[in-house]
N, C-alpha and C positions, 0 to 999 in steps of 0.2 A: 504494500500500500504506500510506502515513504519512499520506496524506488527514485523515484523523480521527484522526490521534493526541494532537492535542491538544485536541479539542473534547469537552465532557464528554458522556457517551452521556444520548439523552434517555427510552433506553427501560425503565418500568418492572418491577416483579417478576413482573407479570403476562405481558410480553412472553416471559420466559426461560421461565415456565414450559409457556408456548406452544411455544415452540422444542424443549425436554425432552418433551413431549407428540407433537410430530413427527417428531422424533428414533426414539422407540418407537414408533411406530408404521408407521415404516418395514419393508421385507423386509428376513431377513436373505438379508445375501450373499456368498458368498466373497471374502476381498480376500487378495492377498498382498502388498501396500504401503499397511498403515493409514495413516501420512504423505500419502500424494497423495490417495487415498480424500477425508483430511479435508479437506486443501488441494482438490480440485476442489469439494468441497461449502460452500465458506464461506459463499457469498453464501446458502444455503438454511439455515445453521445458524451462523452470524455469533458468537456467546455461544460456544456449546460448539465448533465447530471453533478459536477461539481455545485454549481452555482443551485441548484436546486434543493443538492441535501445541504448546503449550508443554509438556505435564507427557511426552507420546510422544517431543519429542526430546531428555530426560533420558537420557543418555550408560548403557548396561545394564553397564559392565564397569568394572572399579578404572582397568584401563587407560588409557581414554578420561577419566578422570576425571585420572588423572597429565598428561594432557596439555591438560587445561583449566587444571588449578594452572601446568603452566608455561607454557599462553599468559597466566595472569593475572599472573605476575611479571612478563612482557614487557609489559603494559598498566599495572601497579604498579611501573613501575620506580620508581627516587629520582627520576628527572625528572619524573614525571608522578604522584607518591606524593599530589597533594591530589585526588583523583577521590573523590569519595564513593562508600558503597558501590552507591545506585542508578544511578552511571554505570559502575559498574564492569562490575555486574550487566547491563548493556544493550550493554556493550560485548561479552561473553565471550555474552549470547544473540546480538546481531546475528553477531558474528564464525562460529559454529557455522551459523546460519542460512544466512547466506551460501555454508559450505563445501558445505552442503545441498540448493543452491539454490535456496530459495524466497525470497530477498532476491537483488537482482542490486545493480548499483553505481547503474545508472540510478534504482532506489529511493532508492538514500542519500545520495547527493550534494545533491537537492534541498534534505532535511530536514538536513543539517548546516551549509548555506549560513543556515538560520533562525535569529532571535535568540534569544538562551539562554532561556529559562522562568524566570519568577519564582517565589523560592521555592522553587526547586530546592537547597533545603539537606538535608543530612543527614535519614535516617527512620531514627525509635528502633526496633527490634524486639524486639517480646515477649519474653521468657524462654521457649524453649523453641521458636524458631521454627526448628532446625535438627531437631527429635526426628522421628523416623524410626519411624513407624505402619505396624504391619503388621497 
């Protein structure tokens, strides 16, 4: 699954719009578990089933959301308070992902055994990167 997590993608704009082009032009079809749906279909839609299981398993209730705040005080405690926000962020998706299972341990172990990434410092965000568009 981390295979290529760090290798930069070599495919360009024309690729995804091929993928958005196949995508539509598929049947539709009853699903009652959009998550595996996307997940059985990556290797045919690689771009968008990415982009699908990340923004699908956005937590739908306040609830689920109070209990991300408090696994992330457990991941931002004062021992561990210099994580920047994009480890934070990776931490609080693997974690969910995992309870999910579409990450297992035998994924992650590999890729935390690797040497840290350069340049892995702090990303400034826009102003307005939390606004909530309906």
């Amino acid at each position: 699954m981390f295979d290529t997590l760090l290798k930069p993608s070599a495919k360009g704009s024309t690729d995804i719009r091929d993928e958005i082009d196949r995508y539509l032009n598929t049947d539709t079809e009853a699903v009652d578990d959009v998550l595996m749906w996307w997940s059985e279909r990556r290797s045919m839609f690689p771009g968008l089933s990415r982009m699908a299981l990340d923004y699908l398993s956005i937590p739908p209730t306040s609830v689920d959301v109070e209990r991300v705040f408090s696994r992330g005080r457990l991941i931002l405690s004062h021992v561990r308070s210099r994580l920047n926000a994009q480890s934070t962020r990776a931490l609080l998706c693997l974690g969910n992902w995992s309870l999910l299972g579409f990450v297992e341990d035998n994924d992650v172990i590999p890729v935390a055994r690797m040497p840290d990434v350069e340049g892995d410092e702090e990303v400034e965000l826009d102003e307005g990167w939390d606004r909530i568009l309906l």
